[in-house]
C-alpha positions, 0 to 999 in steps of 0.5 A: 469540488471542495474536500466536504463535497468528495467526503459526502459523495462517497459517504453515501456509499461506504460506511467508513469515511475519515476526513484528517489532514485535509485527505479523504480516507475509505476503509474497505474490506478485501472483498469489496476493494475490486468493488470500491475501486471501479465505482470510485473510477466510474462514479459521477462526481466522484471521478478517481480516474489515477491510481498514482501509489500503492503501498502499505505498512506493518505493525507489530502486535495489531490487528489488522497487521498491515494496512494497504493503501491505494492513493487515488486522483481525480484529474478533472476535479483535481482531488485525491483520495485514499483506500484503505484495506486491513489484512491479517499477519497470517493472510496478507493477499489482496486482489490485484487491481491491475485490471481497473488501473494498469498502473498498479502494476509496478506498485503491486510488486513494490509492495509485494517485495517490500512487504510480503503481501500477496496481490492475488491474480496479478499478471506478474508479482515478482520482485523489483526492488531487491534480488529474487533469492532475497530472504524476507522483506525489508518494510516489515516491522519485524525484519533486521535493521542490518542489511549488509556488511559495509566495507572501508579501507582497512576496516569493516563496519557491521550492520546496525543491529549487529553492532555492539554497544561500546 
């Protein structure tokens, strides 16, 4: 199966195709994603049977402010295929979608760790990455740069966005 062949297998059920860089890309609303997903695993032809990624990015002053992204694989026809959901700044969550591919579930709480956005029903969104009191969410357009302190023999170097200009 060709990228031209995938892009017009799914274009005739979803209104938002993009075909950039060699990649096909569906844009979905939340309420469709559960949706999208089981017929993109299940379609004939179209066959996304891997959820290899999940994850999402931030960006300041836009609407949507994230976007959330799901990297699917087709083993049998050897494609891939991105999904895409936009969410607001003040209502980042999303259904779990540990119940169609179980792998999602590592890579839901990455992200929730990472980002702040709230997989709803997941069986255990916790964070995996950093400490469970961590304040905030690193992957956030609008965190600190900083981190922590660094220590050397002698001396101590601040984090980056405390560092003064000399």
């Amino acid at each position: 199966m060709s990228l031209e062949d995938l892009a017009a297998a799914v274009r005739d059920r979803f209104d938002d195709v993009l075909v950039a860089r060699g990649e096909v890309t569906v844009i979905v609303d939340r309420d469709a994603l559960l949706e999208a997903l089981t017929w993109l695993r299940e379609a004939p032809g179209v066959r996304m049977d891997f959820l290899s990624s999940v994850t999402a990015t931030h960006w300041l002053d836009r609407a949507p402010a994230f976007w959330v992204d799901y990297e699917l694989r087709s083993l049998p026809l050897q494609q891939r295929l991105r999904v895409k959901v936009g969410l607001g700044e003040d209502d980042a969550s999303v259904p779990s979608v540990t119940q169609i591919f179980p792998t999602a579930n590592w890579h839901e709480r990455e992200t929730y760790d990472m980002y702040g956005i709230d997989f709803a029903g997941h069986p255990a969104l916790t964070r995996i990455l950093l400490p469970a009191d961590w304040p905030g969410h690193p992957g956030r357009k609008d965190e600190p740069l900083g981190g922590v302190p660094t220590w050397y023999v002698g001396a101590t170097v601040p984090p980056i966005d405390e560092r003064g200009m000399a």
